[in-house]
N, CA, C and O atoms as a GROMACS GRO file, in nm:
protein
  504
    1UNK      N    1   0.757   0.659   1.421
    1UNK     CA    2   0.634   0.690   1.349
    1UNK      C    3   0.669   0.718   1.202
    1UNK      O    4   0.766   0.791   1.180
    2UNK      N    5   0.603   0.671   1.108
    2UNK     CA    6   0.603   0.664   0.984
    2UNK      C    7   0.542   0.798   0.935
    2UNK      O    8   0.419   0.800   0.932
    3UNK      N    9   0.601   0.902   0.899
    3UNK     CA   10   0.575   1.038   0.837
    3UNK      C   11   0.567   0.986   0.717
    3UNK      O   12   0.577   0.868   0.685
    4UNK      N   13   0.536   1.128   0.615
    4UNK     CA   14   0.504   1.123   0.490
    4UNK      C   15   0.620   1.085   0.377
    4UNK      O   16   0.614   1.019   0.274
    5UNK      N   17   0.730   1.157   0.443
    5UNK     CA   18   0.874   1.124   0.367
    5UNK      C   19   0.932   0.975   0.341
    5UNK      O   20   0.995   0.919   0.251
    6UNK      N   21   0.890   0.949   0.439
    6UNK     CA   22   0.901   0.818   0.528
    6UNK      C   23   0.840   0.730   0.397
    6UNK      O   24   0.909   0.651   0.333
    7UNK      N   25   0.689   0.757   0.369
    7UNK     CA   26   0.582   0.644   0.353
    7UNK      C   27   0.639   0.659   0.202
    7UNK      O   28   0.678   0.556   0.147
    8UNK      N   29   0.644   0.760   0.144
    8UNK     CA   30   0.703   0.826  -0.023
    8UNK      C   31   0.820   0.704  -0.051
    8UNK      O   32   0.829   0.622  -0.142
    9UNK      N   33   0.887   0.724   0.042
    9UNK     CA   34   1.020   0.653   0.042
    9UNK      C   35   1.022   0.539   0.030
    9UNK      O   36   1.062   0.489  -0.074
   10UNK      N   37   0.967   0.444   0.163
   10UNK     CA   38   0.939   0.309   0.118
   10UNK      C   39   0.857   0.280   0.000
   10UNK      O   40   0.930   0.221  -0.080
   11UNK      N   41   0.752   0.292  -0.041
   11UNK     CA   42   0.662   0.285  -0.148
   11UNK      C   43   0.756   0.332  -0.289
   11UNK      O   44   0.715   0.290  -0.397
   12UNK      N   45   0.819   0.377  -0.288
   12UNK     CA   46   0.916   0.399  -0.422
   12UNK      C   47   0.988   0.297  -0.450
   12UNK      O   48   0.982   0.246  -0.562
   13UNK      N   49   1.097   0.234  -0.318
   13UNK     CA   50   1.174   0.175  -0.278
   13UNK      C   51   1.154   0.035  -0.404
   13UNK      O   52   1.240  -0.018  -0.473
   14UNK      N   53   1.027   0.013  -0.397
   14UNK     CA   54   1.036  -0.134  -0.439
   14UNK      C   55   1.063  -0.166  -0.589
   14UNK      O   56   1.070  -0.077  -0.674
   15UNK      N   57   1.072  -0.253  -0.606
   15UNK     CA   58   1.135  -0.246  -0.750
   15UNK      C   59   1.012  -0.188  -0.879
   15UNK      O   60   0.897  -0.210  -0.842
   16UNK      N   61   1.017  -0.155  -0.949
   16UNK     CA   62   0.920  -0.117  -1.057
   16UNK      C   63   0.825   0.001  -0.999
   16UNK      O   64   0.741   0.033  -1.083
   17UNK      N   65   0.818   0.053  -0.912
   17UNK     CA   66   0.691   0.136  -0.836
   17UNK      C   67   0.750   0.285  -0.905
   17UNK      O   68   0.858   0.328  -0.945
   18UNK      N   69   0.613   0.332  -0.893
   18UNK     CA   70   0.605   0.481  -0.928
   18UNK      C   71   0.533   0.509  -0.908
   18UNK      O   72   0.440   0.428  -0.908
   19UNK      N   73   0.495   0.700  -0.856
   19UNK     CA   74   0.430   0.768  -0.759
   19UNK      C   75   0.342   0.822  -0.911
   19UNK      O   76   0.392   0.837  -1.023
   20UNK      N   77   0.239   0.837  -0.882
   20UNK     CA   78   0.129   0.956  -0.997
   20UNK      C   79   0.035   0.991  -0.902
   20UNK      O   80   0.028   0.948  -0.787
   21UNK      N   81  -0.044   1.077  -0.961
   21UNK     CA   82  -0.113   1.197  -0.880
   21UNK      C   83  -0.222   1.174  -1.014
   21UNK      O   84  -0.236   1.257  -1.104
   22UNK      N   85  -0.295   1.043  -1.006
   22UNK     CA   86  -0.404   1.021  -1.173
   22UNK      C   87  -0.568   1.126  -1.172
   22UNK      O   88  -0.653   1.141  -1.261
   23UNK      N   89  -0.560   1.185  -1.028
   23UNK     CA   90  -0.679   1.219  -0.964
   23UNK      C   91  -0.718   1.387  -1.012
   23UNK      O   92  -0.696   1.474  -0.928
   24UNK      N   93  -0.771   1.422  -1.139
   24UNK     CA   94  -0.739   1.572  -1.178
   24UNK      C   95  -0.828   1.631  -1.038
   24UNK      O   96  -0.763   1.683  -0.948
   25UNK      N   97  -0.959   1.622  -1.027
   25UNK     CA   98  -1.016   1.698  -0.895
   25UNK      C   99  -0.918   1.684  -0.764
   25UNK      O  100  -0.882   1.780  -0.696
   26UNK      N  101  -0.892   1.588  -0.746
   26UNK     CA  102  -0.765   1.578  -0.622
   26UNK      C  103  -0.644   1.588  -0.649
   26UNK      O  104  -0.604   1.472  -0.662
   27UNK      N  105  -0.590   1.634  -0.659
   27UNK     CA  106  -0.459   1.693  -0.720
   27UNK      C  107  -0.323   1.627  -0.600
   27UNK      O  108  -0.207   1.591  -0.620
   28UNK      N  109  -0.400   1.636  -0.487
   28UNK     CA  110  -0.306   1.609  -0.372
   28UNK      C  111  -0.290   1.439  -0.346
   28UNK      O  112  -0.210   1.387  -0.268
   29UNK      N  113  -0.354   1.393  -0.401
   29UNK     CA  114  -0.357   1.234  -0.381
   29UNK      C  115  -0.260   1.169  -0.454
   29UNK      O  116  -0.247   1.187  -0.575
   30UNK      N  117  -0.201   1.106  -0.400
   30UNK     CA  118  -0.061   1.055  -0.475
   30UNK      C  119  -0.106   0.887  -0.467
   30UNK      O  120  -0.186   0.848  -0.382
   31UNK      N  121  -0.063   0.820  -0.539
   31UNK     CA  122  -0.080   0.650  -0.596
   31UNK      C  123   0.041   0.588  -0.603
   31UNK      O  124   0.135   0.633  -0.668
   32UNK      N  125   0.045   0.489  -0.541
   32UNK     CA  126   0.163   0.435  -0.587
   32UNK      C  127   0.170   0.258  -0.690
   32UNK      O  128   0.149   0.144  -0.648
   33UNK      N  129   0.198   0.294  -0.790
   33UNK     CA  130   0.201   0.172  -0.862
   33UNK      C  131   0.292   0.097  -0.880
   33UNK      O  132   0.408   0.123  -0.849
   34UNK      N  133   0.247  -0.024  -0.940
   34UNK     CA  134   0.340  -0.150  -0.978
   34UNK      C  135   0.278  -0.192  -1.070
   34UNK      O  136   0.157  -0.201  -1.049
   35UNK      N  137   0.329  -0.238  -1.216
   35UNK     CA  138   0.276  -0.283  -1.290
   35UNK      C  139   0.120  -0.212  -1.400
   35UNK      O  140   0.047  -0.266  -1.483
   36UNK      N  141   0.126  -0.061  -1.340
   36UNK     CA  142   0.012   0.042  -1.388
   36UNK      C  143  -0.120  -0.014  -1.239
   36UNK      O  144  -0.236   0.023  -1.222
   37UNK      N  145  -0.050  -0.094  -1.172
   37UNK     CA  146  -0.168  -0.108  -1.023
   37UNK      C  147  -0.131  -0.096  -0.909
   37UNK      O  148  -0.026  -0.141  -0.863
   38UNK      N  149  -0.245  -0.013  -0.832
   38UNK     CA  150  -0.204   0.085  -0.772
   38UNK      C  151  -0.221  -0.030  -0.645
   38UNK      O  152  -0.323  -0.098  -0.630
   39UNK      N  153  -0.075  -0.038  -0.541
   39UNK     CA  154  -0.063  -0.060  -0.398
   39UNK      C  155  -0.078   0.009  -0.284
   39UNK      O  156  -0.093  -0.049  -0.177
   40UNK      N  157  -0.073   0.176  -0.299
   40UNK     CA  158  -0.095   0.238  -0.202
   40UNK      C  159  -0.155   0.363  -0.232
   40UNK      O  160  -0.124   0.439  -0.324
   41UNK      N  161  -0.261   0.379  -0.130
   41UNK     CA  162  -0.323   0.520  -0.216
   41UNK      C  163  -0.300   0.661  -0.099
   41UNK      O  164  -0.392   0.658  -0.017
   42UNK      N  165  -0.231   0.745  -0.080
   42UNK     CA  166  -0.247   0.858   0.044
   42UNK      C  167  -0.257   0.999  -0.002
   42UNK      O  168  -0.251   1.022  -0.123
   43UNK      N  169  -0.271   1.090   0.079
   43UNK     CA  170  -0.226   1.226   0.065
   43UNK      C  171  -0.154   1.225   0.090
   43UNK      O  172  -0.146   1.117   0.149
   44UNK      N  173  -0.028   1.291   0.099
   44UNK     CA  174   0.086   1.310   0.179
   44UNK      C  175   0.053   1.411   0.296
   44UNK      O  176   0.073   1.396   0.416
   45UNK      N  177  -0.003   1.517   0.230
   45UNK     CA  178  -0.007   1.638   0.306
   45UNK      C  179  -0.153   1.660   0.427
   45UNK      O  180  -0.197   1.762   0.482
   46UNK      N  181  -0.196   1.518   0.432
   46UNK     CA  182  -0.288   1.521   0.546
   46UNK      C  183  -0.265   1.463   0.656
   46UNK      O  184  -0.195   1.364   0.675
   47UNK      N  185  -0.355   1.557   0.770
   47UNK     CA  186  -0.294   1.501   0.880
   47UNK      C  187  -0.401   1.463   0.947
   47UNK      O  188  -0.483   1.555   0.951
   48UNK      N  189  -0.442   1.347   1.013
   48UNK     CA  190  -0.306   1.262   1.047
   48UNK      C  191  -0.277   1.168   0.949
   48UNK      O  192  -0.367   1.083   0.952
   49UNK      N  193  -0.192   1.141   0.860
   49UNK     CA  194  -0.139   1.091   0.742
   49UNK      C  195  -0.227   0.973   0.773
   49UNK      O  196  -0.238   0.953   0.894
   50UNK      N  197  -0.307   0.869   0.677
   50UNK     CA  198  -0.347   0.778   0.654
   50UNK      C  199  -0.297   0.743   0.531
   50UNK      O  200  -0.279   0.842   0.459
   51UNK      N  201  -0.259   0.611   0.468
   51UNK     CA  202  -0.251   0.517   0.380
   51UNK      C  203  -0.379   0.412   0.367
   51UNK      O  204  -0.467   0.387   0.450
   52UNK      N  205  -0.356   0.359   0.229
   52UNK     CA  206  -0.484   0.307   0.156
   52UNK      C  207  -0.415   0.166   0.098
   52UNK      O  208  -0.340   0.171   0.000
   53UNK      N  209  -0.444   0.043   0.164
   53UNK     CA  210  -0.327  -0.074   0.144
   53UNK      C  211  -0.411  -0.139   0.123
   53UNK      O  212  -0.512  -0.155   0.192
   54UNK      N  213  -0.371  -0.217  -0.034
   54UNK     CA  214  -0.487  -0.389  -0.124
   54UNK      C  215  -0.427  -0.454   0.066
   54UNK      O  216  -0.346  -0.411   0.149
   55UNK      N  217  -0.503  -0.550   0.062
   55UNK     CA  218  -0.530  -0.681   0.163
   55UNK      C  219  -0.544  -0.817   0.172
   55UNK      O  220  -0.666  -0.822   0.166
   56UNK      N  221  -0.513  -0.919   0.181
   56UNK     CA  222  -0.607  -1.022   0.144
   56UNK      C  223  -0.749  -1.009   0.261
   56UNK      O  224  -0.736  -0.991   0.382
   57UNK      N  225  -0.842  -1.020   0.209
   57UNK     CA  226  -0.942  -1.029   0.314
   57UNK      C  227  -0.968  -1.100   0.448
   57UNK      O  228  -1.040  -1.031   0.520
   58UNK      N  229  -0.940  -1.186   0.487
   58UNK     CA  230  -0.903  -1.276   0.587
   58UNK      C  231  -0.834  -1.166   0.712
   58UNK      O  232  -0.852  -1.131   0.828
   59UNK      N  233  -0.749  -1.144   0.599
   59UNK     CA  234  -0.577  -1.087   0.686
   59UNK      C  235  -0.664  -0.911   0.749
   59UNK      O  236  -0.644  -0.854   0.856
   60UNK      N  237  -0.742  -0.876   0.651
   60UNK     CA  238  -0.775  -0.729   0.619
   60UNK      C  239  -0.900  -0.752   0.752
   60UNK      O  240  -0.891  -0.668   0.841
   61UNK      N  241  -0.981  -0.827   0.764
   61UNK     CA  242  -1.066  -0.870   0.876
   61UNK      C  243  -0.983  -0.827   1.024
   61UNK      O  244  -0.984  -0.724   1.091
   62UNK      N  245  -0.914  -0.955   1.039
   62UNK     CA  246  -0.832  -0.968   1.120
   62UNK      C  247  -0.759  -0.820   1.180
   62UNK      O  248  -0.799  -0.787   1.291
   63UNK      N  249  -0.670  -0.740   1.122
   63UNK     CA  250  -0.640  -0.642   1.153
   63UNK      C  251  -0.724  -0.518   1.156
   63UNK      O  252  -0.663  -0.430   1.218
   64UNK      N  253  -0.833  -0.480   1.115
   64UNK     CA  254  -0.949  -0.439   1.182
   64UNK      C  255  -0.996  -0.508   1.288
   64UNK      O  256  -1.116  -0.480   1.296
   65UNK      N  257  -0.977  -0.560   1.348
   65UNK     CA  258  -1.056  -0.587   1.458
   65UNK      C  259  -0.970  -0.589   1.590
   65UNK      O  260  -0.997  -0.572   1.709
   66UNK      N  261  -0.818  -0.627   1.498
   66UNK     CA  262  -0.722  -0.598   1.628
   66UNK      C  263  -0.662  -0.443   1.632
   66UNK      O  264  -0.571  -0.407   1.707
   67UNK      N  265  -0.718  -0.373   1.552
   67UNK     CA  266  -0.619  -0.232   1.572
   67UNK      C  267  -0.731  -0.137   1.515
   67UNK      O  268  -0.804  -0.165   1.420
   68UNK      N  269  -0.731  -0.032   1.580
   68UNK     CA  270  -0.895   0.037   1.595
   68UNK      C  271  -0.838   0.181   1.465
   68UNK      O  272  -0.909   0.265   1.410
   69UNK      N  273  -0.680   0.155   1.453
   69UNK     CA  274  -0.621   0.253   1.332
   69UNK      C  275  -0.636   0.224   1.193
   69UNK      O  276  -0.624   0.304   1.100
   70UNK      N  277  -0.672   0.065   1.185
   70UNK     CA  278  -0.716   0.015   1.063
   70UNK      C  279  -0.873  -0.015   1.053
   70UNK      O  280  -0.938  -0.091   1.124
   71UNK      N  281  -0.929   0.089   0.914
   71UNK     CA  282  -1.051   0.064   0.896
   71UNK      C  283  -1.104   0.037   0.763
   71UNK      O  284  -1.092   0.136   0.691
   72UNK      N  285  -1.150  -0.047   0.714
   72UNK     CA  286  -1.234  -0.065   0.564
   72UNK      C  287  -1.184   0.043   0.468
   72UNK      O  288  -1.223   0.156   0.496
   73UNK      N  289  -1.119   0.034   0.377
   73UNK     CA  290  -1.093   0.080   0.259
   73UNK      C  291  -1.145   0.226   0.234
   73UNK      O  292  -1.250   0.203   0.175
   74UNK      N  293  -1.133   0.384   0.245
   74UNK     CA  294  -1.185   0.473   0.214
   74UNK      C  295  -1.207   0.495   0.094
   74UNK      O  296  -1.106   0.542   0.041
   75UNK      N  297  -1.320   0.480   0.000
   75UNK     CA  298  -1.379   0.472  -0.125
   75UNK      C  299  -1.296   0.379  -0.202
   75UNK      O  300  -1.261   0.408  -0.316
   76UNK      N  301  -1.256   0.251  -0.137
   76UNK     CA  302  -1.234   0.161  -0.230
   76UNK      C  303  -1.301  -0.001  -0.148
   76UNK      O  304  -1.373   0.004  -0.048
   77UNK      N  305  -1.267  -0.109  -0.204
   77UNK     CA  306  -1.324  -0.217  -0.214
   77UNK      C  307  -1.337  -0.254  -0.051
   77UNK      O  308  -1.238  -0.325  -0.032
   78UNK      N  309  -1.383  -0.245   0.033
   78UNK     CA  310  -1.385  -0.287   0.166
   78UNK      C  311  -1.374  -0.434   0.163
   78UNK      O  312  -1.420  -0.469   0.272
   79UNK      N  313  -1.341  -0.532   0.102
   79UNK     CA  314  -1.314  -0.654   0.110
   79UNK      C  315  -1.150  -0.698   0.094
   79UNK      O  316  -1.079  -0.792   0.129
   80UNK      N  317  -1.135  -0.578   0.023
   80UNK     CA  318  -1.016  -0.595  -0.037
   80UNK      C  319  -0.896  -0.448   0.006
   80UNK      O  320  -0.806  -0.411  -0.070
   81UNK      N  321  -0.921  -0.394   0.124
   81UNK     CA  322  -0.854  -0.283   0.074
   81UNK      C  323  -0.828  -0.224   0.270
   81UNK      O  324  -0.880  -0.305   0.346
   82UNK      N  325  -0.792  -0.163   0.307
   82UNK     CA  326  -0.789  -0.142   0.490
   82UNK      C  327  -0.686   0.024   0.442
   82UNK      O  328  -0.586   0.039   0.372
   83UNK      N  329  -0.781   0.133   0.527
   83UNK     CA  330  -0.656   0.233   0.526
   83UNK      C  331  -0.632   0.257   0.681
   83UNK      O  332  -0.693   0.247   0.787
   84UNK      N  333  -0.531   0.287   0.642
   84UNK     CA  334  -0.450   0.302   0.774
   84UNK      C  335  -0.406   0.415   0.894
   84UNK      O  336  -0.288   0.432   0.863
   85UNK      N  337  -0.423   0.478   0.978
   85UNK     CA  338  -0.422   0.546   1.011
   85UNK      C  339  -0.207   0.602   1.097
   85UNK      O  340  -0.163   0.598   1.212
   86UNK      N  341  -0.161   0.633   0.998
   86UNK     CA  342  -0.010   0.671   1.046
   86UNK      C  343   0.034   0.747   1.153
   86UNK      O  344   0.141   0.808   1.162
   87UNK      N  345  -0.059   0.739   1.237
   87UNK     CA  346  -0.050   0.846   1.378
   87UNK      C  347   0.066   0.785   1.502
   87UNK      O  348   0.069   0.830   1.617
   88UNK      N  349   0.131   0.706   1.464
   88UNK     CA  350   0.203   0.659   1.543
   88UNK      C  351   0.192   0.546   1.655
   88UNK      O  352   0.277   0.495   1.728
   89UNK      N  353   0.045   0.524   1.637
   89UNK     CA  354   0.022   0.412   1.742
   89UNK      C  355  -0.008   0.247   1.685
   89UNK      O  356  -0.064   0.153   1.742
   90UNK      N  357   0.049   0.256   1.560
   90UNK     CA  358   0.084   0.125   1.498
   90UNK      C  359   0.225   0.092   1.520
   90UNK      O  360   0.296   0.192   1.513
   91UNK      N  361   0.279  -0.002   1.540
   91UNK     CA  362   0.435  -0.035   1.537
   91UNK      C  363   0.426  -0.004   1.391
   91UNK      O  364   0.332  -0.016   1.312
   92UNK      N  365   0.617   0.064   1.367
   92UNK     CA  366   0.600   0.107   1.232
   92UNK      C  367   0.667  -0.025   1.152
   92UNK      O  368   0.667  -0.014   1.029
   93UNK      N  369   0.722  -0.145   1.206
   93UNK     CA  370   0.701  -0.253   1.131
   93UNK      C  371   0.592  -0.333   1.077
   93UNK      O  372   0.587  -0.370   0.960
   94UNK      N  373   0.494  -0.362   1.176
   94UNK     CA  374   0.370  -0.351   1.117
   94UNK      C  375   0.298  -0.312   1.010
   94UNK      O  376   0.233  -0.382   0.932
   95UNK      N  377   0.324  -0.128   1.014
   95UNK     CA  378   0.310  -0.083   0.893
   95UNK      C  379   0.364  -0.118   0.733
   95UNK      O  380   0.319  -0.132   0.619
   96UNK      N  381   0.503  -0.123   0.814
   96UNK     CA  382   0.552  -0.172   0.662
   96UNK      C  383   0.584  -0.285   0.631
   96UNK      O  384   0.664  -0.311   0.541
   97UNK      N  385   0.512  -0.385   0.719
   97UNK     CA  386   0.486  -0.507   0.630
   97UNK      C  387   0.395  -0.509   0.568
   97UNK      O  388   0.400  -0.560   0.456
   98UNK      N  389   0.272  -0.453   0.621
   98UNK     CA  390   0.150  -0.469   0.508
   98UNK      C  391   0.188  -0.363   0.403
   98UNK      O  392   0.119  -0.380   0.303
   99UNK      N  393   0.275  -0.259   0.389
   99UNK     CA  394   0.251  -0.158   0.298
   99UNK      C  395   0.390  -0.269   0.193
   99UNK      O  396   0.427  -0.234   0.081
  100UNK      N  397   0.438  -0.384   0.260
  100UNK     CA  398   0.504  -0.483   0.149
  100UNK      C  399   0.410  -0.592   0.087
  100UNK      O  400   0.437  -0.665  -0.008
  101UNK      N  401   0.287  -0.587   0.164
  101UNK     CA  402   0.244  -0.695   0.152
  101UNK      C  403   0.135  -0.666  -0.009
  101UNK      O  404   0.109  -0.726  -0.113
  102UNK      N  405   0.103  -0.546   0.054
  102UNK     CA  406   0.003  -0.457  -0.056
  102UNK      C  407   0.042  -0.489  -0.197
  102UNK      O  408  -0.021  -0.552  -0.281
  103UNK      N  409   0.227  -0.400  -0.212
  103UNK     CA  410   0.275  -0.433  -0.334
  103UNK      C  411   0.331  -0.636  -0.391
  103UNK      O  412   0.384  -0.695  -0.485
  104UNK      N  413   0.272  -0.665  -0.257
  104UNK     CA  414   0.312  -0.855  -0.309
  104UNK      C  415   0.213  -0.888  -0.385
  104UNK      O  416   0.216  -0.946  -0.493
  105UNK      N  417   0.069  -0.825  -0.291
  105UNK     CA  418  -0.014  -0.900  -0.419
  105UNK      C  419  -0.068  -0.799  -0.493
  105UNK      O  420  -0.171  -0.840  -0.545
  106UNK      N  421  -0.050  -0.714  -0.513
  106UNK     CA  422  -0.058  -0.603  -0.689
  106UNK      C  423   0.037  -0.708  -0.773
  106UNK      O  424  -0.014  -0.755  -0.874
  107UNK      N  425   0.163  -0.746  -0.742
  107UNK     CA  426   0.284  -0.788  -0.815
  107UNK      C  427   0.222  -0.941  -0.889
  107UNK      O  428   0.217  -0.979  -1.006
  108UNK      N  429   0.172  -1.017  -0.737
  108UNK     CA  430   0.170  -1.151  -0.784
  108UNK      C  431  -0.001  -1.156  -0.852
  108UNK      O  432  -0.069  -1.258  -0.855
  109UNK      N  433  -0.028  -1.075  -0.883
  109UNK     CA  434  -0.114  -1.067  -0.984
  109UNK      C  435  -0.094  -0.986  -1.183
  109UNK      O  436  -0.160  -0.973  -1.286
  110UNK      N  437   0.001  -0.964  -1.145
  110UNK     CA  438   0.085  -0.909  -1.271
  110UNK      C  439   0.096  -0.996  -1.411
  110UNK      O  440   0.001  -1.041  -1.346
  111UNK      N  441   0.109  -1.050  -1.508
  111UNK     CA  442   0.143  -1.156  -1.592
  111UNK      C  443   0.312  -1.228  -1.550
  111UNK      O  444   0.403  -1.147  -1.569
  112UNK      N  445   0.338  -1.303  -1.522
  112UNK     CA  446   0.450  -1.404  -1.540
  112UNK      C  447   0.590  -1.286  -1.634
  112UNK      O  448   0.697  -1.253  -1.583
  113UNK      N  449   0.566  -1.266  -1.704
  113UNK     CA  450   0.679  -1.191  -1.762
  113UNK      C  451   0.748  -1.050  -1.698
  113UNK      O  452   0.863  -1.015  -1.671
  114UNK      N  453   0.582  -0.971  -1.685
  114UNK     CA  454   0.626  -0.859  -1.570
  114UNK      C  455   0.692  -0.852  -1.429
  114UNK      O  456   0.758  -0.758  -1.385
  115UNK      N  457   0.645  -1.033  -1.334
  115UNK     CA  458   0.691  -1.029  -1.256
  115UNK      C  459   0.862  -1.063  -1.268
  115UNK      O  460   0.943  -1.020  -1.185
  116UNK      N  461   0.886  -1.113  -1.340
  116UNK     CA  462   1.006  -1.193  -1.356
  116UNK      C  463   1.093  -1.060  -1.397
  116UNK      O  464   1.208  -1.046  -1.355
  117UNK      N  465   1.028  -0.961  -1.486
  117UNK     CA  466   1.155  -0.797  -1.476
  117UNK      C  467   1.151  -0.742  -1.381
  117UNK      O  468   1.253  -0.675  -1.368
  118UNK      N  469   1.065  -0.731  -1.277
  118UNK     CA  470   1.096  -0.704  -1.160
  118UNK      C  471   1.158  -0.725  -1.083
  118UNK      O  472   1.167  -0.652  -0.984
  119UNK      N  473   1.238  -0.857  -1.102
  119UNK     CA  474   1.292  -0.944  -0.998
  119UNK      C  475   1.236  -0.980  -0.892
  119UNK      O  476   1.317  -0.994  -0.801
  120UNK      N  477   1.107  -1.005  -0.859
  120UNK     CA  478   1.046  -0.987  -0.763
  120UNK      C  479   1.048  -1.142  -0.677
  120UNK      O  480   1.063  -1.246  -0.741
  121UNK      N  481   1.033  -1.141  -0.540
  121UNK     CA  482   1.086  -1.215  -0.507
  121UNK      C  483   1.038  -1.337  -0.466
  121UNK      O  484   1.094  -1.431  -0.408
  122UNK      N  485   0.905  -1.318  -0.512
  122UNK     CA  486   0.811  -1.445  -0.546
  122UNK      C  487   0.812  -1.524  -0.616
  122UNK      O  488   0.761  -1.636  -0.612
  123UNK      N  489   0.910  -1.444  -0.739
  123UNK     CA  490   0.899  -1.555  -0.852
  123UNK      C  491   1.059  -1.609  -0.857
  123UNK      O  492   1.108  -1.647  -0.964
  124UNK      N  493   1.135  -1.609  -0.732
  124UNK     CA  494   1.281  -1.616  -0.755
  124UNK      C  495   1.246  -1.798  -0.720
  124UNK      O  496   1.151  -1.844  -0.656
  125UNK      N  497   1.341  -1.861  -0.773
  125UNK     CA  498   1.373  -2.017  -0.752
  125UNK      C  499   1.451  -2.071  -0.594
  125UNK      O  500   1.498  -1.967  -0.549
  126UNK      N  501   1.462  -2.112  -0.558
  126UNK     CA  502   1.532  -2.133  -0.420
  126UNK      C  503   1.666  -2.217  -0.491
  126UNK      O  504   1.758  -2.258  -0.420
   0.00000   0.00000   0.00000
């Protein structure tokens, strides 16, 4: 199961990301960015820990309907957005593919120059 240390951790992990707290009334809400855009949105300190993951819509459909832990975006774009519920009854690969997938497309929406200091691995050549 994917705890909070856990979720901090991966979400840092990736290249260019950084944690801010932009929310002055919510103080406890932590963001995680790439490029000044935000891939993951959580509390840490709530329980039962939920995460806030961009989607492609299709994909974001789809996993709402197969997993009753993923639901429409909490005050963000419900087309575009699925939070997640970290209670342990998601495989935690699962989890962290979409919480890779989140920062793929924040990234591959970035300008061409930003992605390329990232090293990111979309824009690598074969």
């Amino acid at each position: 199961m994917i705890d909070a240390n856990t979720l901090r951790a991966v979400c840092l992990d990736f290249n260019g990301a950084a944690e801010e707290f932009p929310f002055p009334r919510h103080p406890d809400v932590s963001t995680f960015k790439v490029g000044g855009k935000i891939f993951a949105l959580t509390t840490l300190t709530e329980a039962p820990l939920t995460v806030s993951l961009k989607c492609e819509p299709e994909l974001a459909e789809r996993l709402r309907a197969a997993h009753p832990e993923v639901v429409p975006g909490y005050h963000l774009n419900k087309r575009h957005w699925n939070t997640v519920s970290l209670d342990g009854a998601l495989p935690d690969r699962l989890v962290l593919d979409m919480i890779e997938d989140s920062y793929d497309l924040v990234v591959a929406s970035l300008p061409r120059a930003q992605r390329l200091l990232l090293d990111w691995q979309g824009e690598r050549r074969p």
